[in-house]
C-alpha positions in Angstrom: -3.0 9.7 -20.6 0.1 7.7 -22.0 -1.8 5.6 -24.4 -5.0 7.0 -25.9 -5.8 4.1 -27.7 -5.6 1.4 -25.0 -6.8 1.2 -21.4 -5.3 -0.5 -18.6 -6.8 -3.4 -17.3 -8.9 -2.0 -14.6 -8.9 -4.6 -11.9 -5.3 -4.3 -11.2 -5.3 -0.3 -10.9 -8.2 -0.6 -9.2 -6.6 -2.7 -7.0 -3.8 -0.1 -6.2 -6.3 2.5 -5.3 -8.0 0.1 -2.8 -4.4 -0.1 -1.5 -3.9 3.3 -1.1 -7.7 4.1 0.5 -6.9 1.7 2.9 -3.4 3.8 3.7 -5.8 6.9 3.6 -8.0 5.7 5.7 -5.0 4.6 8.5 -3.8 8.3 8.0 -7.2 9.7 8.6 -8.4 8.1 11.5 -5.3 8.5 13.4 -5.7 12.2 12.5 -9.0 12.0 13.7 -8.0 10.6 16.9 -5.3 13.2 17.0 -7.0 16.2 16.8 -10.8 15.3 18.4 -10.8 11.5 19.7 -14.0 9.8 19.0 -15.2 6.5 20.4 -15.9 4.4 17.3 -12.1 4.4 16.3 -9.6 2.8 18.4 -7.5 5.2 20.6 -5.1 7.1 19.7 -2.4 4.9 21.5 -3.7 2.2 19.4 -2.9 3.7 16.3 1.3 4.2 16.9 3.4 1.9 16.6 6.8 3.3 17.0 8.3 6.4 18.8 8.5 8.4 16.3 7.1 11.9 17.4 3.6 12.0 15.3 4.3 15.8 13.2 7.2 13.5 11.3 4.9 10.6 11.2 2.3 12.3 9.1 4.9 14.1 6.8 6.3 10.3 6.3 2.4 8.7 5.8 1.2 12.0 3.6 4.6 11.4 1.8 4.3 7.6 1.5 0.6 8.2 0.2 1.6 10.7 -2.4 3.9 8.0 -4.1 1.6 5.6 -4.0 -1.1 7.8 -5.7 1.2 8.6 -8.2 1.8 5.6 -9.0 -1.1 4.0 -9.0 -2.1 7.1 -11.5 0.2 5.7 -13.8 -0.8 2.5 -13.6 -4.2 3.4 -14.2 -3.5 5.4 -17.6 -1.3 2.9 -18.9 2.0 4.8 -18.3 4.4 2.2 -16.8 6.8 -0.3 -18.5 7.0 -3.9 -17.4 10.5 -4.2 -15.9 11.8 -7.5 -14.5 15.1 -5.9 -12.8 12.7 -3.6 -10.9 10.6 -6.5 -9.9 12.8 -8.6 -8.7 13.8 -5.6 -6.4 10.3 -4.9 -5.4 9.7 -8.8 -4.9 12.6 -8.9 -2.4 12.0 -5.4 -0.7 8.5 -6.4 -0.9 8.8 -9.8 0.0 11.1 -8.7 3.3 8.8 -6.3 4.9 5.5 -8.6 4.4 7.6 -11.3 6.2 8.5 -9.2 9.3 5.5 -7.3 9.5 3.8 -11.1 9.6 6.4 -12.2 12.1 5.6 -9.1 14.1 1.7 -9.8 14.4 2.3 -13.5 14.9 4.8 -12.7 17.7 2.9 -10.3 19.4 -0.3 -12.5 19.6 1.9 -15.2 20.4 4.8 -14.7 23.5 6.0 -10.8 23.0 2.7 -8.9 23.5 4.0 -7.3 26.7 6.6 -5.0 24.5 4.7 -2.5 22.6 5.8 -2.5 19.4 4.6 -6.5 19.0 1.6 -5.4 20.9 0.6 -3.1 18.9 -1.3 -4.8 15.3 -2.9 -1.8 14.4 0.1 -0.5 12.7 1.7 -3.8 11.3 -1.7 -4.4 9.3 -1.0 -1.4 7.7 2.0 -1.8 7.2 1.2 -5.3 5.7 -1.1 -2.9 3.3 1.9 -1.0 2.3 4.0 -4.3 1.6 1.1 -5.9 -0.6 1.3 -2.6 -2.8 5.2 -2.8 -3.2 4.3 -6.8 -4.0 1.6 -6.2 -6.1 4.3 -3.7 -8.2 6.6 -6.2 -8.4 4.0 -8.8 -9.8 3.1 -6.4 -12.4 6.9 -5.9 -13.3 7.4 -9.4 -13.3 4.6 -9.8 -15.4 2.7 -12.5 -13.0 -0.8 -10.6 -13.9 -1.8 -8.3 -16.2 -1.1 -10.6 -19.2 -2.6 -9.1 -22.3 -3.9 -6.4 -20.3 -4.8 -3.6 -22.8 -7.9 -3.4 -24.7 -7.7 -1.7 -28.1 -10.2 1.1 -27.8 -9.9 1.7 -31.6 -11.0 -2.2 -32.7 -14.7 -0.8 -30.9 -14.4 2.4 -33.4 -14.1 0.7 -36.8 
């Protein structure tokens, strides 16, 4: 732990681990459907969005959800500094992907469907996950939330 005497405010790290369950659970059950399909998932077509041959999409998701544990880990104890520069970055990387991913659901329902990558909004609302976790960084950064978000553990000792 970073900061023994303080805690982080828990609703925003908590937050980040939803995040990153919900990733988890998007790498799972297309693992699941993978290895033994089962019929209260959606198929295994459903699930990929992109050409990419699925042993380097797994690396890339069990990759992507390693950062985002790690992060959210430091979060959690308290070990990050606010820094504007880096969320303005993450606000406009952030920003970016949320926007197209959108666009790419709201196309697809609307006139595209027939090309599968609109088609297909399995993988763009997870990918809207992943967006809301770079967002949700770059709010902390920013310092949009998390005002005054330590609590002095030793006040309670005294």
């Amino acid at each position: 732990m970073c900061n023994k005497n303080t805690l982080a405010f828990p609703t925003y790290s908590h937050y980040l681990w939803a995040l990153s369950l919900l990733f988890l659970l998007r790498v799972i059950g297309q693992l699941t459907q993978r290895l033994n399909s089962v019929s209260w998932l959606p198929p295994l077509e459903v699930w990929q969005g992109s050409s990419l041959p699925y042993g380097l999409m797994l690396t890339s998701q069990i990759i992507i959800l390693a950062v985002m544990i790690r992060i959210t880990r430091k979060h959690a104890a308290d070990c990050v500094q606010k820094n504007p520069i880096k969320g303005k970055w993450l606000l406009t990387l952030g920003a970016l992907y949320f926007f197209s991913m959108s666009a790419r659901l709201v196309i697809g329902f609307a006139n595209l469907s027939t090309l599968p990558w609109f088609h297909k909004s399995l993988p763009a609302f997870f990918h809207l996950v992943l967006a809301t976790f770079v967002l949700s960084l770059a709010a902390f950064h920013m310092d949009w939330i998390c005002k005054n978000n330590k609590l002095d553990v030793s006040e309670g000792l005294q």
